[in-house]
LOPA-927247 format. One line per field, with one value per residue (C-alpha): y, x, z. Coordinates in nm, 4 decimals, m for minus. Example, Ala and Ser with C-alpha at 12.3 -4.5 7.8 and 13.67 -1.06 7.14 Angstrom:
<rs>
north = c(m0.4500, m0.1060)
east = c(1.2300, 1.3670)
up = c(0.7800, 0.7140)
</rs>
This chain:
<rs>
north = c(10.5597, 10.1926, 10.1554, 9.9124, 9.8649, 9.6316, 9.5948, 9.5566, 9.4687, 9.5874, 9.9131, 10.2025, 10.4430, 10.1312, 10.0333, 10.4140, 10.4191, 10.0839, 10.2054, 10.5629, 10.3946, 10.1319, 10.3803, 10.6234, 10.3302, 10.1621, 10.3987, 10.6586, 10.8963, 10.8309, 11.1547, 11.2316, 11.5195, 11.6043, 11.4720, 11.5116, 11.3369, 11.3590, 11.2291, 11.2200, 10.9929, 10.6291, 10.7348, 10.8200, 10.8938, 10.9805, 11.0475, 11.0640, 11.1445, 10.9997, 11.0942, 10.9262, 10.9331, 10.6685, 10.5004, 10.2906, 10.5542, 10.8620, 11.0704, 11.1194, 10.8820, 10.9798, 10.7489, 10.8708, 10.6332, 10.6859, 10.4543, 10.5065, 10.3218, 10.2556, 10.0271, 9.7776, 9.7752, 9.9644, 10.0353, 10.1331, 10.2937, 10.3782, 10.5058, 10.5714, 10.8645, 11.0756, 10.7965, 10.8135, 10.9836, 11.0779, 11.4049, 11.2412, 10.9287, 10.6385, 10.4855, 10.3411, 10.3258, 10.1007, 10.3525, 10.3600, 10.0164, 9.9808, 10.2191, 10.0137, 9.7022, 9.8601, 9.9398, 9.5787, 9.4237, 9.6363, 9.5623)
east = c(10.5196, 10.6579, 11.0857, 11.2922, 11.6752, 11.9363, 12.2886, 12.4570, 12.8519, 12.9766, 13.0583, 12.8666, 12.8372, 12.6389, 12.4385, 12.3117, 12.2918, 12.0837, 11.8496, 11.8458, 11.7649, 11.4923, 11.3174, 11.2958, 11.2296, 10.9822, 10.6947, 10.6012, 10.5416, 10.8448, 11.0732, 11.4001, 11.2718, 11.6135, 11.9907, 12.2626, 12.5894, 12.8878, 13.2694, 13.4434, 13.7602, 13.6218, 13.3290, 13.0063, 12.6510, 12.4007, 12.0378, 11.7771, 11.4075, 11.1753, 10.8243, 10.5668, 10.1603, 9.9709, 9.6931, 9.5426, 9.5632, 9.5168, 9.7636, 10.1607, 10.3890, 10.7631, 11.0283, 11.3723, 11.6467, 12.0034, 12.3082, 12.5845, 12.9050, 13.2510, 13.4273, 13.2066, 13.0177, 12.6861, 12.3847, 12.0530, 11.7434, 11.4587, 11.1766, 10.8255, 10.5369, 10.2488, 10.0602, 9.7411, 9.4142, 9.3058, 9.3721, 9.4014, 9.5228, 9.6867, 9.4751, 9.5248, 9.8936, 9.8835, 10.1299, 10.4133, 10.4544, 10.4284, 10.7019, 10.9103, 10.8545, 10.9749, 11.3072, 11.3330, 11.2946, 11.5985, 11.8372)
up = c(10.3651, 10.2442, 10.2615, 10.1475, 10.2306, 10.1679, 10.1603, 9.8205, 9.6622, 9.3378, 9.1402, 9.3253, 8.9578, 8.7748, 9.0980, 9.0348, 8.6578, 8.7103, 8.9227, 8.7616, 8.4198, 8.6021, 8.7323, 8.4296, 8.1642, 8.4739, 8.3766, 8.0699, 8.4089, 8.6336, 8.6437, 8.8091, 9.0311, 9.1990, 9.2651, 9.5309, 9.5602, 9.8033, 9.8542, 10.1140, 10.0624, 10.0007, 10.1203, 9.8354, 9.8946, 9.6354, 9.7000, 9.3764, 9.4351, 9.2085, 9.0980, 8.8804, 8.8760, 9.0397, 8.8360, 9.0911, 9.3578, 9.1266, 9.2653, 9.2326, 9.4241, 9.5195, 9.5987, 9.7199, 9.7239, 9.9156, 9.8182, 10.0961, 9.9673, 10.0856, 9.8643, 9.7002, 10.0437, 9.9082, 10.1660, 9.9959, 10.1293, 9.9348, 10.0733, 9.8966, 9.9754, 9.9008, 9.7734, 10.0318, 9.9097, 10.2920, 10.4712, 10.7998, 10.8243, 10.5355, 10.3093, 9.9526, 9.9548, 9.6661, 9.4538, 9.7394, 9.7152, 9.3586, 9.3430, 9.5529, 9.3915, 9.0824, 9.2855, 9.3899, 9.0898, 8.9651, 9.2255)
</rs>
């Protein structure tokens, strides 16, 4: 597993159309698998989890990515898996953090 978080300001809905669209448009694979989003008050918090194939590990990489926000205060996690080849322990995780570097290029 790779993650990358960071702590963003501005309008929560474009943060996550940004990212939504990056990630799509990032790679002729990358599919929105599945979506949640919650309110409570200020409060927001949408998770998306991301799929696409790995060409350099040969396998399919996920990435799911939480924005928490309150205000233009936005916290982001993403965090990237499935993209080892061995049964036991990690190798070859070359697809996790491609994934992620697609997701920090974006933001």
């Amino acid at each position: 597993m790779a993650k990358y978080e960071k702590t963003l300001k501005g309008d929560f809905d474009s943060i996550l159309k940004n990212i939504e669209d990056g990630i799509l448009g990032g790679s002729i694979s990358a599919t929105l698998e599945e979506r949640s989003d919650f309110r409570n008050g200020d409060a927001r918090c949408s998770v998306r989890v991301f799929e696409r194939y790995s060409y350099m590990g040969g396998n399919r990489v996920s990435l799911a990515v939480t924005l928490f926000g309150n205000g233009d205060a936005i916290n982001l996690s993403a965090i990237a898996s499935g993209g080892s080849q061995a049964m036991f322990f990690k190798i070859n995780t070359f697809g996790e953090e491609a994934f992620l570097d697609k997701l920090r290029e974006i933001v």
